[in-house]
N, C-alpha and C positions, 0 to 999 in steps of 0.2 A: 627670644620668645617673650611675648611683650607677658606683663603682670595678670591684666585682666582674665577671665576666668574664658570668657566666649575667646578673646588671642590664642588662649593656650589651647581651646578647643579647632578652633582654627589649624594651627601649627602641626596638633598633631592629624587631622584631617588630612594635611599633604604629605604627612610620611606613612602615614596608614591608608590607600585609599579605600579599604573597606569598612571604615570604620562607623559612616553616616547607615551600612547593613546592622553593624552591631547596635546601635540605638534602636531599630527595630525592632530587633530580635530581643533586644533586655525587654524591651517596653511588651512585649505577648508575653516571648516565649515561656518566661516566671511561671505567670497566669498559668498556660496553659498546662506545664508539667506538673505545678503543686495543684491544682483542681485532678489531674488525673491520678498523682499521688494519693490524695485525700480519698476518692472514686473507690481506690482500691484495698483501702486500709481494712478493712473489714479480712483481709485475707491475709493479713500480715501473723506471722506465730503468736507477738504478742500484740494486744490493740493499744495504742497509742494513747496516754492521757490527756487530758486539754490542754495544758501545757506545751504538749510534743504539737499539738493539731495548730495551736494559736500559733504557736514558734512558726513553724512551714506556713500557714495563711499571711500572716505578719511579714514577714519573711518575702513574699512574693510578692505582695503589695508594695512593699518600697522597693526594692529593683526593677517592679515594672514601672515606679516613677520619677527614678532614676534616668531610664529607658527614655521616658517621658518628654524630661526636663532637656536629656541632650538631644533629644528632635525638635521641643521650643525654641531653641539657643542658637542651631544649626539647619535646622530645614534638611533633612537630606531627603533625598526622591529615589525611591525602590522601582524597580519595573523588570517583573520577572512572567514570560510567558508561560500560560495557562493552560488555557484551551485553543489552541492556534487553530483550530478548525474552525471556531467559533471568533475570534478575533478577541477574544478574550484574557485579560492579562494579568497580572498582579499589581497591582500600581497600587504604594503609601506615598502619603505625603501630607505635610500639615503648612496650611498657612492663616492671616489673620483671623480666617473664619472659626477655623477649628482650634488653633493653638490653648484660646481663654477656655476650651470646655474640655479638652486633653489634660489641663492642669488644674480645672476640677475635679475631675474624674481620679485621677493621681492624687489627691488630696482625699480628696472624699472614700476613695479605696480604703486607703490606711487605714483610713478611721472606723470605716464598716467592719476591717476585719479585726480589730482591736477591742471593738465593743463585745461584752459579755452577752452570752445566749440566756436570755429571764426563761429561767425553769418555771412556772407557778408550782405551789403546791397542787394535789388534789381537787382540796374545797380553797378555792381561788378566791372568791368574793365572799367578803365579811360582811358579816349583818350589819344592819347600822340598830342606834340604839333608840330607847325612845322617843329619844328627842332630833333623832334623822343624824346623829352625828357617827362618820365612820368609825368603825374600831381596826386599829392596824396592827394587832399582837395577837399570836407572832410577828416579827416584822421580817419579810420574806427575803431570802438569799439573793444579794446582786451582786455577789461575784459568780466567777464562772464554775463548774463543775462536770463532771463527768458523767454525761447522759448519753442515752444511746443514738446513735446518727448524727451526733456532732462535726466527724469529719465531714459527712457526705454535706451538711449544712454549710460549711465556711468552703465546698468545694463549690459548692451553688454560689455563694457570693464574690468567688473571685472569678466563676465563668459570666456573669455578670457583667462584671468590669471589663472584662477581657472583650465583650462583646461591644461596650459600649465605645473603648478603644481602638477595635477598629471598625468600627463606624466611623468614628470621629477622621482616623487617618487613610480613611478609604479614596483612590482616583479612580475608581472604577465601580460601575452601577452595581454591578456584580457583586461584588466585594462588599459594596454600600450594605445590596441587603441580606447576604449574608450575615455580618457583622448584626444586624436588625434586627434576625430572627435569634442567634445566639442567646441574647438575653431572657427569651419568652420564656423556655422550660424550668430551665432555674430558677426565674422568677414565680412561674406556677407553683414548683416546689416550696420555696421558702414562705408563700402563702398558704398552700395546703397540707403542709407537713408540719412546719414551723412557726404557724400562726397563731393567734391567741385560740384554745381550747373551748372557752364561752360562750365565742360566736360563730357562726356558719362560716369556716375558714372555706371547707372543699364549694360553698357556693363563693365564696369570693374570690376563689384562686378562678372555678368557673368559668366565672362574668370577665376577670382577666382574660384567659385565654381566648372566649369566643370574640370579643373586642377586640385584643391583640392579632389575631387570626384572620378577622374579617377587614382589621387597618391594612393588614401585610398584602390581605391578596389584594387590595386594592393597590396600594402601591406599587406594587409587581405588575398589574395591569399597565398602570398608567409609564416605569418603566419600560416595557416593551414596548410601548407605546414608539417612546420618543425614540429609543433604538431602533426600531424599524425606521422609523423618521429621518434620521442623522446618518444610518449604518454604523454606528460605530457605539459602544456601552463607555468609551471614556468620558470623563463628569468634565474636566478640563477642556476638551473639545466640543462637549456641550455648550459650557458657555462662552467660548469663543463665538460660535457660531448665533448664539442669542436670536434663537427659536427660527432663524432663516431653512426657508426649506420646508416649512411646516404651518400649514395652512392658517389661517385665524380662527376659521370655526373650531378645528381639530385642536390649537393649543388651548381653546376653550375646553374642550370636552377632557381634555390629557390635564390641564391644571387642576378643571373639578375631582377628577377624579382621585388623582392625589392630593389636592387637601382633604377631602373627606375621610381616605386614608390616615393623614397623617395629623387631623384634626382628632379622629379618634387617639391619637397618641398623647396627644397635648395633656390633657381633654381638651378640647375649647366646646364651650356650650352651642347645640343641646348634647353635645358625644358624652358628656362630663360623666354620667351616674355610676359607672363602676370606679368610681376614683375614692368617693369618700368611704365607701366599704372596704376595698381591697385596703385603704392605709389602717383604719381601722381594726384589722382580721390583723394583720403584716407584722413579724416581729421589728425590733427596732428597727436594728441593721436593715433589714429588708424598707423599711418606710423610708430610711436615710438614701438608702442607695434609688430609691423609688423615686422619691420628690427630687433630688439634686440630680441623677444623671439619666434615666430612662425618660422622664419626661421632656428632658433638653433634644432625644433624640429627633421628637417630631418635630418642632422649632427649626431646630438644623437644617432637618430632610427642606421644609420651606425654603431657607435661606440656601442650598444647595444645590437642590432639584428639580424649583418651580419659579425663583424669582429671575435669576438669571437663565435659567433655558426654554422657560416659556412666558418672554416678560408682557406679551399682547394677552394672554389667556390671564393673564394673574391680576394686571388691568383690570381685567372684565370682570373680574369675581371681589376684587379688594374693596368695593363698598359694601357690600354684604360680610365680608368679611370681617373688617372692624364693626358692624351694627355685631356681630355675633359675639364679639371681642365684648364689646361695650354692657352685651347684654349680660354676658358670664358676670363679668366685674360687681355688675350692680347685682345680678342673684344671688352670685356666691356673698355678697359682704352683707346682705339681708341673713342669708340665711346661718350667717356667722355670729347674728348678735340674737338668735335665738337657739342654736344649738348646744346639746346640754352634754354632747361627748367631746373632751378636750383634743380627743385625738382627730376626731373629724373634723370637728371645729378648724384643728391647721391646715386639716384637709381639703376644706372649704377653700380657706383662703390660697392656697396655691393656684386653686382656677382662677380666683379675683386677680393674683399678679402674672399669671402666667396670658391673663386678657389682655393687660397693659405689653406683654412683649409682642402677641398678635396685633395690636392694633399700633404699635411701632412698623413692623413688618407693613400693614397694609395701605402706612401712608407713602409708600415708594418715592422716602426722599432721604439722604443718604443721613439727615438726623434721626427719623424715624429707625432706620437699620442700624444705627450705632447702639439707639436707648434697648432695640429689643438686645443685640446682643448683650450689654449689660446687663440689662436687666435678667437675661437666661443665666449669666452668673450670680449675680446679688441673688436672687430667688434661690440657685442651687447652694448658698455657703447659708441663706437664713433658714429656708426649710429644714437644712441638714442639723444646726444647731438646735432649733425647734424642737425638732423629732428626738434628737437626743434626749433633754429634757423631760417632752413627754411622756415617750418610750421608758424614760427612769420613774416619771412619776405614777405610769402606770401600773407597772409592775407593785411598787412600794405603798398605792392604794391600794391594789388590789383590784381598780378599775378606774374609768376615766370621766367618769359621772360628775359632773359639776356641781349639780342638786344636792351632794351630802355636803355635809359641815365636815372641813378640816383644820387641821393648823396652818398657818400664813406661813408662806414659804419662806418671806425673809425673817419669820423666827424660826422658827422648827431644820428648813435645810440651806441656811444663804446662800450658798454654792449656786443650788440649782436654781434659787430663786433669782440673783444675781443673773445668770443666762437668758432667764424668762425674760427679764425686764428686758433685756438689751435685744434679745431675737425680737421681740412685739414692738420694740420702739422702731428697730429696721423696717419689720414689714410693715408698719406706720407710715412710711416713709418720710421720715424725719431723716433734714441737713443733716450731714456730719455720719451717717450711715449707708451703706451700699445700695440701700436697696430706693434709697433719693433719685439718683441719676435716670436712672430708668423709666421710673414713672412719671416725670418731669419732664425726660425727653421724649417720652411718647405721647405724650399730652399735649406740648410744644409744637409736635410735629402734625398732629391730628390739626389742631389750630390753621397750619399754613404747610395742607399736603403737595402733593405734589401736582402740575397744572392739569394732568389728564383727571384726576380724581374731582369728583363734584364737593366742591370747596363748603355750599352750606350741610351738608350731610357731615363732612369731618367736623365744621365746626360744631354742631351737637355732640359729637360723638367726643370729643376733647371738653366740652364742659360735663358730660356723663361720667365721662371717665374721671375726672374733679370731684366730681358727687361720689362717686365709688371711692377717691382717698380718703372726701372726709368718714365714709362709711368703715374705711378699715381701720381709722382713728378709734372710734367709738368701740368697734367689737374690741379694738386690741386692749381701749380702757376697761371694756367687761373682763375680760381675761386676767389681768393685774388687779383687779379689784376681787373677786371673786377666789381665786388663786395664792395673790402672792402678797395684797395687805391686810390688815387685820392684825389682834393682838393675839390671836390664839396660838397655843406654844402643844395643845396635845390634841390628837394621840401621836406624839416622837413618829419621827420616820430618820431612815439615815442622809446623809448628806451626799451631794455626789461622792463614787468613788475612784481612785485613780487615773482607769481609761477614759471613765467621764469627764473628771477636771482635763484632762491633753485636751481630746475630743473640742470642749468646747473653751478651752483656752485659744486652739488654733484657731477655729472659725471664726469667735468672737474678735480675735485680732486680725484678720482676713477684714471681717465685715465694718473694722472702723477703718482700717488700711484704703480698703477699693472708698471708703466714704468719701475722707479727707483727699485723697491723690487719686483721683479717678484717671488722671492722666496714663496712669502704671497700666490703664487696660486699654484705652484710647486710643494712645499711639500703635499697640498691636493693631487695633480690626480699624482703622483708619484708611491705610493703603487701600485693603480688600474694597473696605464698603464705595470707595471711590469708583472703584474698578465695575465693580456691581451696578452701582444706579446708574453709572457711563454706558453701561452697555443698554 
């Protein structure tokens, strides 16, 4: 048995052959028993303290990334029939496409359910004083404790995950939006139950659902669509097939359909408005898991659904597409250098880089499709850092108000201010960080699209997109300037605390990692995206 760790995984593969089932099953199953654990606790003789509740969320999250890691490694291919009436089957399977967002999502789990639930007190928000400067004393409790519906909260974040998981390793339509809709209710809850008490959580859990609801049916339209089209719901056979069999007008009207669907997911502008209130309302965890993995979904569903199985319809629509890409970028990073709430503010800027991975996508050329896949990761390892951060600091102000006078982060909490700097210089998109490659190679690629794309429209849209980096430049100097320099030392706040330093120790070294060796994510979606623009 050779040393390597993928040999040894090999080796025992031919004396186990069930064993490419068990990576499956590590990778849900966890999720799915400790969410319905959790679901039930409420009935247990004695109730469970945070502690016991963290242990089993914690607990689940890394065995499903476990699960995770041996389907990166090994690829095994699941296929268990369903509904044979319907031709309907169970089909997992992960390859270039999905691999880099299965091992975020396996990263980013851990750390959502690690992170502590910010109880605010009561009276939440402190006066400020005469001179507009906050007052932070008391200084509010950021470890965890024992509040009521705890478990049912870290059950919502791991059905979450579990949702986004198979998404991510779905071969079949079916399955795709299953996985799709899994995420919506838990994510309603953890906005409406569990969101900030100061602002209209149940309008922003709302505006979530009736978006998320009206993306779904759309997408569901536009999958039956192609299913009647093809006869068959397998994604695989889809794009073999590369839209053959299905008319020009029809993959016209079947690609619109689901982008608009799955543009409300992104956001990509004008869908975007329920994005900066929902992260706003969102306790942490919920923004982390929000901006890094439920947004990535709609990106995917693109790169899965629409480029490759209706690649004449996607044609037709991807100039419009990047002008919409191009437009967010430039709204959102306007609207970043005058927004006065920190937490929207990152909120903002997620539509700006989330524009650059749509208008990677709509240059259909296979650097384009490389920069957006990357860049759907660097976005989900900086946002999630971000959020941590702000998520800590808003708790520990009290609010996320920019306009009061506080103490400078790198005196009062270096920790956290330390993370600040390095998340805002990523989404800067400054060499030598993650979040470079992406916007570099979509900007590249918009420059010199692909021949069927009308060559002067990208080129505006790739010097827009230019104007929109130096625009995230600027707000991300407002942020650091405003935030984390300055000589002021009071009023004390505390510094990160343990799950916080992991939290953003990991990410932080994720986000110089993918900077310096971009290669380490490269070589994965290489093969695929070859495969993809061939077809």
């Amino acid at each position: 048995m050779s040393g390597t760790l993928r040999d040894i995984l090999d080796d025992a593969v031919r004396l186990v052959p069930d064993l490419g089932t068990l990576w499956f099953v590590l990778a849900l199953g966890p999720l799915l028993l400790a969410a319905i654990t959790l679901f039930t606790a409420g009935r247990w003789p004695e109730a469970p303290g945070h502690r016991a509740i963290r242990a089993v969320s914690v607990s689940a999250a890394v065995l499903s990334s476990v699960g995770v890691a041996g389907i990166a490694l090994h690829r095994p291919v699941l296929e268990l029939s369903w509904i044979p009436s319907l031709g309907v089957w169970l089909r997992l399977q992960a390859d270039g496409l999905s691999i880099p967002l299965l091992l975020l999502t396996a990263v980013v789990g851990v750390i959502a359910t690690m992170l502590h639930l910010h109880v605010p007190p009561p009276a939440r928000k402190h006066p400020a004083g005469d001179e507009g400067i906050a007052r932070t004393a008391p200084i509010p409790l950021v470890r965890s404790v024992d509040v009521p519906g705890l478990a049912s909260y870290h059950a919502c974040l791991l059905l979450v995950v579990l949702g986004a998981v198979l998404t991510f390793l779905a071969g079949d339509a079916i399955v795709f939006f299953i996985g799709f809709e899994i995420v919506l209710v838990p994510m309603w809850v953890l906005v409406a139950r569990y969101g900030d008490p100061d602002s209209d959580r149940e309008g922003a859990a709302l505006r979530f659902l009736m978006v998320t609801v009206i993306g779904s049916t759309l997408m569901l339209v536009g999958l039956l669509g192609i299913a009647t089209a093809t006869g068959t719901t397998d994604l695989a056979r889809w794009a073999e097939l590369g839209g053959t069999g299905i008319a020009g007008p029809l993959q016209v009207v079947l690609a619109g359909v689901l982008l608009v669907g799955l543009g409300l997911k992104i956001p990509l502008f004008p869908l975007h408005t329920w994005l900066p209130w929902v992260h706003a309302t969102a306790p942490t965890a919920g923004s982390v898991l929000l901006a890094a993995i439920l947004l990535k979904l709609g990106t995917y569903g693109i790169v899965r659904l629409v480029m490759p199985v209706l690649p004449d319809g996607f044609a037709t629509w991807a100039p419009l597409l990047a002008g919409l890409a191009v437009t967010g970028i430039i709204w959102a990073a306007l609207v970043c250098l005058v927004e006065t709430d920190l937490k929207r503010l990152i909120a903002w800027s997620s539509i700006a880089h989330l524009g650059f991975v749509v208008l990677g996508l709509a240059t259909g050329t296979e650097t384009g499709l490389q920069a957006a896949l990357y860049g759907n990761v660097a976005h989900g390892l900086i946002s999630a850092l971000l959020f941590v951060v702000v998520g800590g600091l808003k708790h520990r102000w009290g609010s996320a108000d920019l306009s009061a006078v506080r103490a400078a982060l790198r005196e009062a909490a270096p920790g956290l201010g330390a993370a600040l700097v390095l998340g805002m210089a990523a989404s800067m998109g400054l060499p030598g960080l993650a979040g470079f490659w992406g916007e570099i190679g979509a900007i590249y690629a918009a420059w010199n699209p692909a021949p069927d794309r009308p060559g002067g429209w990208f080129l505006l849209y790739a010097v827009l997109a230019a104007l929109g980096g130096l625009l995230a430049t600027a707000y991300g100097v407002r942020v650091l300037r405003e935030v984390w320099s300055g000589d002021r030392t009071e009023p004390r706040i505390p510094d990160a605390v343990r799950t916080e330093r992991f939290a953003l120790r990991v990410l932080g070294a994720l986000v110089v990692v993918l900077g310096v060796l971009p290669v380490l994510l490269l070589t994965i979606t290489a093969p695929v995206t070859q495969a993809v623009i061939g077809r």
